[in-house]
N, C-alpha and C positions, 0 to 999 in steps of 0.2 A: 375693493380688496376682499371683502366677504364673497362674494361671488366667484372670482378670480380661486378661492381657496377651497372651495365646493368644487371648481369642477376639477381643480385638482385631487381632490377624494372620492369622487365618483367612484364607484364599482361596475364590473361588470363580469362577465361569465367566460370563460374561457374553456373551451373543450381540449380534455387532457390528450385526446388521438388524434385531430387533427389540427388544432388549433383557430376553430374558428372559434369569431365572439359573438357574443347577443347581450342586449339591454336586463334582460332576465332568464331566471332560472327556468329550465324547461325538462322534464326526466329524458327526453332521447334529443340528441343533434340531430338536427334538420340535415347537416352538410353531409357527413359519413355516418348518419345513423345509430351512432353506438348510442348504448344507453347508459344512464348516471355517469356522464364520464365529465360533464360541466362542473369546473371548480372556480371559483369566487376569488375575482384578482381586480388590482385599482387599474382604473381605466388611462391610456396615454392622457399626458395635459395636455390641455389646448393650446395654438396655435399664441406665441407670445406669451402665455403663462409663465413661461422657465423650465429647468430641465433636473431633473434628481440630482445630476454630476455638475450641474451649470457654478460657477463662480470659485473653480478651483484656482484662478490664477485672482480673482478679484474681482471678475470682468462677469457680466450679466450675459454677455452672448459671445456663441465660438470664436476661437479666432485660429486661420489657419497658420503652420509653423511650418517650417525648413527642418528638417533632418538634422540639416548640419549646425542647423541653430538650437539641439534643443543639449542640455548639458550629458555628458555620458561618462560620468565621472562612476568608479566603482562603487557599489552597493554597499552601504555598510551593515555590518554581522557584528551579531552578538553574540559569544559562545553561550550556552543554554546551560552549561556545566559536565553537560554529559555528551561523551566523543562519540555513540552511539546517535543520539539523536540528533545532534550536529549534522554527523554524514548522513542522514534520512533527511536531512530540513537543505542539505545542497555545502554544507560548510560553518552553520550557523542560524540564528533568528535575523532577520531582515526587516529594515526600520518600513511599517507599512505595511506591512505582510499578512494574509490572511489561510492561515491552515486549517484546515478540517480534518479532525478525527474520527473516523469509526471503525466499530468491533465491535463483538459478542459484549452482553452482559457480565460484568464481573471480569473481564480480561486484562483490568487493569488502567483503562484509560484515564478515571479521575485520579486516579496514584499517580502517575505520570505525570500530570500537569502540576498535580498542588505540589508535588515535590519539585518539578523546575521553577515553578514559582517560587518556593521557597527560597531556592539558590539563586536566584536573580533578586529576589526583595533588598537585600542591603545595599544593592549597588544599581540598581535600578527598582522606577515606580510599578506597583502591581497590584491589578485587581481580580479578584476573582470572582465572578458572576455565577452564583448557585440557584439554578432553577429545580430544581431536584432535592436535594439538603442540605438543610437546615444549617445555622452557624456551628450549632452543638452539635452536629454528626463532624460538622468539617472540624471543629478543634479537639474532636475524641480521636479523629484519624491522624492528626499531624501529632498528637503526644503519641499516638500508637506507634508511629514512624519516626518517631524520635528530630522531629523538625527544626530549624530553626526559624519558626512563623512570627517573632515579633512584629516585623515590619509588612506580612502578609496580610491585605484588606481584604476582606470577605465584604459583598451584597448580595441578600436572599432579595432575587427580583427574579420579573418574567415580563414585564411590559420594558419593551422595546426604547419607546420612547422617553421611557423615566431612568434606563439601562444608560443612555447615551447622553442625556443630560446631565446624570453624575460625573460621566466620565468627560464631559466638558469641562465641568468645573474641576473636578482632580486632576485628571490630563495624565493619566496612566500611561508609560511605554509598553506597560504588554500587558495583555487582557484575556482573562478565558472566560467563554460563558458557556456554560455547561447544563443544559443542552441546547442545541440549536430547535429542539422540537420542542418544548416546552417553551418558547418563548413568541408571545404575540405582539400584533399592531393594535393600535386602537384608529386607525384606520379602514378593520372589515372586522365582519363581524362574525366570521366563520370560526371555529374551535381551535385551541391551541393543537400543531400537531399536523393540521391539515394542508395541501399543498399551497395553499393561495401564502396561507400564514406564514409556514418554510420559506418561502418563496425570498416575501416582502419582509423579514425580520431579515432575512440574511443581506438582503440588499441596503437595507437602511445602516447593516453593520459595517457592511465591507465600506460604505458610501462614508462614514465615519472613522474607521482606519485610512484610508488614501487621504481623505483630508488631512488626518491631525498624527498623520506617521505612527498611530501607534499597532503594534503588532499583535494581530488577534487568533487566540484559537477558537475552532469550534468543533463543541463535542457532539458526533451526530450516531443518532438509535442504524442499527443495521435489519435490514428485514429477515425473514425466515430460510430467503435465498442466499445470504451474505453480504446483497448490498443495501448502500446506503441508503436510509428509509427517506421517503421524499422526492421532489421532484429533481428530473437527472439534470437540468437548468443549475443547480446549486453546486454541484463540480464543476462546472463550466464558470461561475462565479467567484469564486477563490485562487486563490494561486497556489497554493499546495494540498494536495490531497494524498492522507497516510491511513495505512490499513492495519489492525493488529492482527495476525495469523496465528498459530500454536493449536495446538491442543488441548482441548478442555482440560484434561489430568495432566498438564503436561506442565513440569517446573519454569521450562523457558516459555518468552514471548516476544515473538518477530514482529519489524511496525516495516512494514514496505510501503516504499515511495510509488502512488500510482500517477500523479501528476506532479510537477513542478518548475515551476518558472525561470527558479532561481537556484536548478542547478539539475542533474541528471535522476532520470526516474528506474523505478527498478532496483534503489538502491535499496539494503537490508540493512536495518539494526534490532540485535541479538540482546534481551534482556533474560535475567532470571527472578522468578519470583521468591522472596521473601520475606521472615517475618517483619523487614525492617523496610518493605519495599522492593520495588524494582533496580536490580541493579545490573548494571550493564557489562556486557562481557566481550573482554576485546578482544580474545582467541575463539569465536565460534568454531574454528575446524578442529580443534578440539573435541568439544562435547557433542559434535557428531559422528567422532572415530571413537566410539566407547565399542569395540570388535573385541570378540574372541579371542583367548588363547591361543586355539587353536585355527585349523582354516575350515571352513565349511564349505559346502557346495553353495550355490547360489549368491553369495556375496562378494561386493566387488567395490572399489574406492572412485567414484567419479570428481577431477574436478574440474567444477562450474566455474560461472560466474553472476553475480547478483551486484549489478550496479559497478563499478567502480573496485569491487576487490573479489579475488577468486579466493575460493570458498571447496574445502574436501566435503564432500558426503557420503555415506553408505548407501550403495542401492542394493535391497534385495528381493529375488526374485524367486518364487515356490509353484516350480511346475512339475502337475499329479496327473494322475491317468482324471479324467472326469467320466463319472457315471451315470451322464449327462445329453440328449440328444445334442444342445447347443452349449458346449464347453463354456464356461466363466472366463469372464477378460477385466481383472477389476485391479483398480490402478489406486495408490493414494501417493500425493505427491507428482506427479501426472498426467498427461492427458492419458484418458481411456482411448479414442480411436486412434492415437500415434502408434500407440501400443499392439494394436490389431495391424495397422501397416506394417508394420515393423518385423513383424513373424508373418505375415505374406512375402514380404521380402526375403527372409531367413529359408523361407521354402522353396521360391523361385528360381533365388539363387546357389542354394546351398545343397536345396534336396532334404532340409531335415523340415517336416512337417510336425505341427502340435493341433493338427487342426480335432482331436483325439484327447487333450489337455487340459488343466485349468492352468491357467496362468494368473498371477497374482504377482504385483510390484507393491513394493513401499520402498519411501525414503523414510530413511530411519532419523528422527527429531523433528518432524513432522514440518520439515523445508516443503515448498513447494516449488517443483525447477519447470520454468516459463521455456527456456531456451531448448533448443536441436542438439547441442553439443551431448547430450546423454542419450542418443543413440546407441551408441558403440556399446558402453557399459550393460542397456538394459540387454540388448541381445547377448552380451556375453555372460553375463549372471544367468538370462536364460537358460544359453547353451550349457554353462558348467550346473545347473541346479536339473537340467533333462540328463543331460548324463553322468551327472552323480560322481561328478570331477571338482573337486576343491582348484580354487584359483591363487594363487600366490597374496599373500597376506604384504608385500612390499612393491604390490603394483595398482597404478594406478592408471586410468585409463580418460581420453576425453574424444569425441570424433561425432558429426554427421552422416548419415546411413543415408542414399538415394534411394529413389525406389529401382535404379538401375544396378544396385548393386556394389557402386562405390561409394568410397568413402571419402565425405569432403572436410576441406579443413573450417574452424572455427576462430572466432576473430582472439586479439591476445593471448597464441599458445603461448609463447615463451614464457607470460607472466606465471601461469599455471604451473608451468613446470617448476619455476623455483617459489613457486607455492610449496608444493608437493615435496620437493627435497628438502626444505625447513623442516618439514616434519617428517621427515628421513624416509621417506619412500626411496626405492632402490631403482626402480624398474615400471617404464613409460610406454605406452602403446596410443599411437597419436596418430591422424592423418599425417601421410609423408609430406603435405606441403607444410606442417605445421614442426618437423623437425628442427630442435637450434639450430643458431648458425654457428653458435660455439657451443662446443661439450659446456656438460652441465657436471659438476664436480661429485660424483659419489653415485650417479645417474646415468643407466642404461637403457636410452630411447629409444623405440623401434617406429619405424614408420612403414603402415599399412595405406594399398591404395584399393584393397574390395574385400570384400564381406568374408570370400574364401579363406584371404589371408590370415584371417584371426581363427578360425577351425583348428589349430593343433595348438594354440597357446591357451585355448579353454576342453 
């Protein structure tokens, strides 16, 4: 049995770019050369040993199943309290489930949790895993947020193994452990933080929620680039992955859904920050139509879609003579190179050139739009902000731009549209295939099928 447990703790080296192994650490791979790129991981167990996942059903060794034999009864959800993260989590918390969080520093992430914990404490078990701070930082913040934490357990831990054995014995339905980098095995002996540790804490976690159904988040560090610090293995390990967006100075906080298992990704939920908390806000297209009195050149109403509900947003766009050999093309809220296509297309087709210009996009609330459908708009806030033509302050616009110069349609116009008329938009410019099939009451839709088309309406 001693032996048998050894070689299941073996270590050994694993290279981060290729993936091969060796018995020991060595500064360059032998296989593709690279250097320091060997990180310190447990070695597969031996043949009969047993298996990390082995004994889920009770049983010591696989057993294969039928499809049609295995049960497919609906998943059960737990509402989290807030309709916000519900819709980002796919409809609810999922018995089993394991979420990963990351964002910026300070954006909010442990507010987030200790406050759904809170609201889940009296009607369900909950533990909260603080590898970061301390009991007294967490019960200075929940009287700051004005909590209901009686029934909220705090553990200031980091070892893995002592992590899961409490939660054996308590047997918590939802779990945070906060951070997934701060938390090690005592199985290697490498640094909290580093990829082997990442690696094999999060696997020992996940290996303990699918067992014992209970549903876990984890709070994970983000790099300098925006993502998730650690190896890209650990997304791939989880079943939901959510990202917090916003703006540094910026009162709201967007959590988009970048994986999930147990329901549609790409979905946005819309908080605001304050003194009492994050609180969540169920008209987003609201606080992204804070527009002028008056009309201005370059501004124009696009709406999207993000996940499952469409969504109004302001695009604006500020194009200047540039004093410049190589004009400026700077986007936020968008891709940069769409944007370069996009006014090659406008010139192609149109004959009006900016190659002379700075161009400059933002979406105003600091949204960021994934999708094609805000084609149409960015070239036409172009167009009205180059010739210094204000656009109708009750029109809204949504459409894909080919590089042939037409315009194609985008999946759920209709919904769009009576998005749009809720919030008393008058006036629609849409690819013609995406026209109702019934008038829309108060709403005067036009359907364009090229680029030319839209030239006298901006």
């Amino acid at each position: 049995m001693g032996q048998g447990s050894k070689r299941q703790q073996r270590s050994q080296y694993v290279c981060r770019e290729c993936g091969a192994s060796f018995p020991k650490w060595s500064g360059q791979c032998s296989e593709c050369h690279a250097w320091n790129s060997l990180e310190e991981s447990l070695a597969a167990p031996a043949a009969g040993a047993g298996s990390r996942f082995s004994g889920y059903a009770g049983e010591t060794s696989p057993r294969i199943l039928k499809l049609t034999d295995v049960e497919s009864e609906q998943e059960l959800r737990s509402s989290t309290g807030s309709a916000e993260l519900d819709r980002v989590l796919g409809g609810g918390l999922v018995e089993g489930s394991v979420v990963l969080i990351g964002g910026d520093p300070g954006i909010g992430k442990s507010t987030l949790l200790i406050q759904t914990l809170a609201r889940l404490s009296p009607s369900l078990k909950t533990l909260y895993v603080s590898g970061e701070e301390s009991p007294r930082q967490l019960s200075l913040r929940a009287k700051r947020l004005g909590l209901p934490a009686a029934e909220l357990q705090l553990l200031p831990e980091t070892c893995v193994e002592r992590i899961i054995a409490v939660a054996e014995r308590e047997r918590p339905q939802v779990m945070v452990v906060d951070s997934i980098q701060t938390m090690y095995t005592e199985l290697l002996q490498s640094a909290p933080g580093s990829v082997s540790q990442v690696r094999e804490a999060a696997a020992q976690l996940v290996h303990f929620a699918k067992r014992r159904g209970t549903a876990v988040f984890l709070v994970g560090h983000v790099t300098k680039e925006g993502n998730l610090a650690g190896p890209r293995v650990l997304e791939h390990m989880v079943d939901s992955v959510l990202y917090f967006e916003g703006e540094a100075g910026s009162q709201f906080r967007l959590i988009r859904t970048i994986k999930n298992r147990y329901g549609a990704v790409n979905e946005l939920g819309v908080f605001a920050m304050t003194d009492k908390g994050l609180k969540e806000v169920n008209n987003p297209s609201a606080i992204f139509l804070s527009r002028q009195a008056e009309t201005v050149p370059g501004s124009i109403i696009l709406v999207t879609r993000e996940g499952t509900r469409p969504l109004l947003v302001e695009v604006q766009v500020l194009v200047d003579e540039s004093p410049l050999a190589n004009p400026r093309r700077v986007t936020l809220g968008l891709e940069q190179n769409r944007l370069s296509m996009l006014l090659a297309v406008l010139h192609r087709h149109c004959g009006i050139g900016m190659f002379d210009q700075d161009v400059y996009v933002n979406v105003v609330g600091g949204v960021r739009i994934t999708e094609t459908a805000s084609d149409l708009a960015v070239l036409m806030a172009a167009l009205s902000s180059f010739r210094n033509r204000p656009i109708d302050l009750g029109l809204v616009v949504f459409g894909e731009v080919g590089l042939t110069g037409e315009i194609r349609p985008v999946p759920n116009g209709q919904e769009r549209l009576r998005e749009a008329a809720k919030h008393g938009f008058k006036r629609a410019v849409v690819p013609t295939p995406n026209l109702p099939k019934q008038a829309i009451e108060g709403m005067q839709v036009t359907g364009v099928d090229k680029l030319s088309d839209v030239l006298e309406i901006c």
